[in-house]
Phi, psi and omega in degrees: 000154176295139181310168164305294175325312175292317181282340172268355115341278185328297161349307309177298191266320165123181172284330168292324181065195184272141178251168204266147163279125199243195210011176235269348217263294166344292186312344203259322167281335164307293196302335155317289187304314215302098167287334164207152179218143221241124171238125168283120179220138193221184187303290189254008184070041178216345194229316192268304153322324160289340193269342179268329163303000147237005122338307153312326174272320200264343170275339152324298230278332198265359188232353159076028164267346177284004162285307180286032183218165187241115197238134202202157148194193218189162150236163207280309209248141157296357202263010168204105166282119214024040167269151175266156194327180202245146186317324188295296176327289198297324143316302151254041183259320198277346192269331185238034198056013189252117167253126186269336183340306180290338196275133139251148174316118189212165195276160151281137171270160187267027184272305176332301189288344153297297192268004180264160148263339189210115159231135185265143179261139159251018144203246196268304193284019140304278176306334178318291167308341157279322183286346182261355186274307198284149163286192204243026161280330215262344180336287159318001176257344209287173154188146163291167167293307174297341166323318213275008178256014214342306203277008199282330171111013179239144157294334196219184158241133196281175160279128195261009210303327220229358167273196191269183160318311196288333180291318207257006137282004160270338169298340178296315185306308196276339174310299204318305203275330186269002147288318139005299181284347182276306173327312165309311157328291172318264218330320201270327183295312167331288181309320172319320200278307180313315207262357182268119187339132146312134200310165170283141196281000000 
């Protein structure tokens, strides 16, 4: 279930909730500002990933970082390219306040792994297919998404593509607790970048 904080947030914010910035001039000024950045990632970009990148966005916002933060999210796979999130998703993501509505699908780029600090898989052959993608400097940026969860009793987040309704509340459930965790993480790397000396001109 969602944490207090998040649902009263949700509440808060309305049913649409927060959205991804969209054109090109918006996306440029994010990624300028952006102090750290968080990239999701799941097979096709349409059902488990997307959901965690406003899931995510909305527990920033709620914690009041998402102007410093750059949220972005991808799939492992081409196969369903600007497409928006699968109906299913976007339903019950909307049932717990989250509109998926604005995203389409889109692949990882080998730009990404430049430009990300953190990118999450939500399960194995997710992270696989990055780790055989990634140079092998940017590696270390790779994180399953439950890593940030250890106690939740799942190792992965499964693909809910081909279950029922109870698949993919479940995935909202284990998004909730490994976003939390991603979030404790980000929080704590912000703060790091603040206390460390600026480079020398």
């Amino acid at each position: 279930m969602a944490s207090a904080w998040l649902r009263r947030w949700l509440r808060k914010a309305g049913p649409a909730g927060p959205a991804r910035a969209s054109g090109s001039v918006a996306q440029l000024a994010q990624v300028a500002r952006a102090e750290y950045a968080v990239l999701f990632c799941c097979t096709a970009n349409i059902c488990r990933s997307p959901t965690a990148e406003q899931m995510f966005r909305a527990a920033a916002e709620a914690a009041g970082v998402a102007s410093r933060l750059r949220i972005d999210s991808a799939g492992t796979h081409d196969y369903q390219l600007g497409q928006p999130p699968d109906p299913r998703a976007r339903h019950h993501a909307q049932l717990r306040g989250l509109d998926l509505g604005g995203l389409r699908a889109r692949r990882v780029t080998r730009q990404d792994f430049d430009e990300f600090d953190l990118i999450v898989a939500m399960d194995d052959d997710n992270l696989q297919a990055l780790h055989f993608a990634c140079p092998e400097e940017s590696r270390h940026k790779l994180r399953l998404a439950m890593s940030f969860a250890p106690r939740a009793g799942s190792r992965v987040v499964p693909d809910p593509y081909v279950g029922g309704p109870e698949a993919f509340e479940r995935v909202l459930d284990l998004l909730e607790l490994a976003c939390a965790g991603v979030l404790g993480h980000v929080q704590a790397e912000l703060l790091l970048r603040r206390r460390q000396p600026a480079a020398p001109a």
